[in-house]
C-alpha positions in Angstrom: 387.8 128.0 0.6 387.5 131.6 -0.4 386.8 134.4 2.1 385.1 137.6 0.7 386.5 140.7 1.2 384.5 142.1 3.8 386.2 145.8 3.2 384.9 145.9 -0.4 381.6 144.9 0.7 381.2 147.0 3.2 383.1 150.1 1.2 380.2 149.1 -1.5 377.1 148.7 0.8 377.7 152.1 2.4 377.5 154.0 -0.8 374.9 152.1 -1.9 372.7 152.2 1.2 373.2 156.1 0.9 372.9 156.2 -2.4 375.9 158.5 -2.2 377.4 159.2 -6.1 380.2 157.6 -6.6 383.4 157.6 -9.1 384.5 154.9 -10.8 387.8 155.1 -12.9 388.6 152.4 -15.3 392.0 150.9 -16.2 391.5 152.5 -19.6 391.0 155.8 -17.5 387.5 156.7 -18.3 385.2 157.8 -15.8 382.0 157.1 -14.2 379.9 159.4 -12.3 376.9 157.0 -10.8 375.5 155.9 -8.4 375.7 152.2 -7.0 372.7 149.5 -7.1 373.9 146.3 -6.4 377.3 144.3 -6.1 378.3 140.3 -6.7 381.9 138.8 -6.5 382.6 140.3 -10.2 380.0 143.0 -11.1 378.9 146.0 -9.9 375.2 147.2 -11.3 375.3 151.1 -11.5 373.2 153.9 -12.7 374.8 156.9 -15.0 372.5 159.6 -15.9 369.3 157.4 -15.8 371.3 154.4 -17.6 371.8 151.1 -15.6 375.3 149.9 -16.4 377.1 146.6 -15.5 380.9 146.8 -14.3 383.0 144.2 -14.0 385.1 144.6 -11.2 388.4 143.8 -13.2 388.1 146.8 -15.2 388.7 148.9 -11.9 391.1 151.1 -11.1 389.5 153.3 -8.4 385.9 153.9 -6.9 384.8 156.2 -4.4 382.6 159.3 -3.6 382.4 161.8 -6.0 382.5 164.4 -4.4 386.4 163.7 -3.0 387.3 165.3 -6.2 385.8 168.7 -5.4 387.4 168.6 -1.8 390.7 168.6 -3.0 391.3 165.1 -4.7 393.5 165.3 -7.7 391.9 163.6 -10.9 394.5 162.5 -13.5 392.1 160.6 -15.7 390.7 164.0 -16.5 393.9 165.3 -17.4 395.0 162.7 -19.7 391.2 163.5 -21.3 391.4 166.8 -21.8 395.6 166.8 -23.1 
């Protein structure tokens, strides 16, 4: 028996809902600016720049509002981008 993680659910739902853009940084440290259109247990359905996408969870380093970055959040995926 397997209970779901209501924090992720919830976490997802609320930017969803508000249809809030999100980032998403990948393991491989590429980002995703998007917003998010539905969740499962191992996907996450998003739309970047008028593409849907589907993310697997897995491939996840880091998710949430885009605009934490421009308050002060530090971005080293960028850095690693641009160096």
């Amino acid at each position: 028996m397997t209970a779901k993680p209501e924090v992720q659910d919830s976490y997802l739902n609320e930017l969803r809902v508000s249809k809030r853009p999100a980032r998403i940084v990948l393991l491989d440290g590429k980002e995703l600016r998007c917003t998010i259109q539905a969740f499962d247990t191992f996907t996450i359905r998003v739309t970047c720049k008028d593409t849907d996408v589907l993310v697997f969870k897995s491939a996840i380093a880091v998710i949430g509002p885009a605009e934490a970055e421009q308050q002060g959040a530090s971005s080293t995926s960028r850095t690693r981008s641009e160096g």
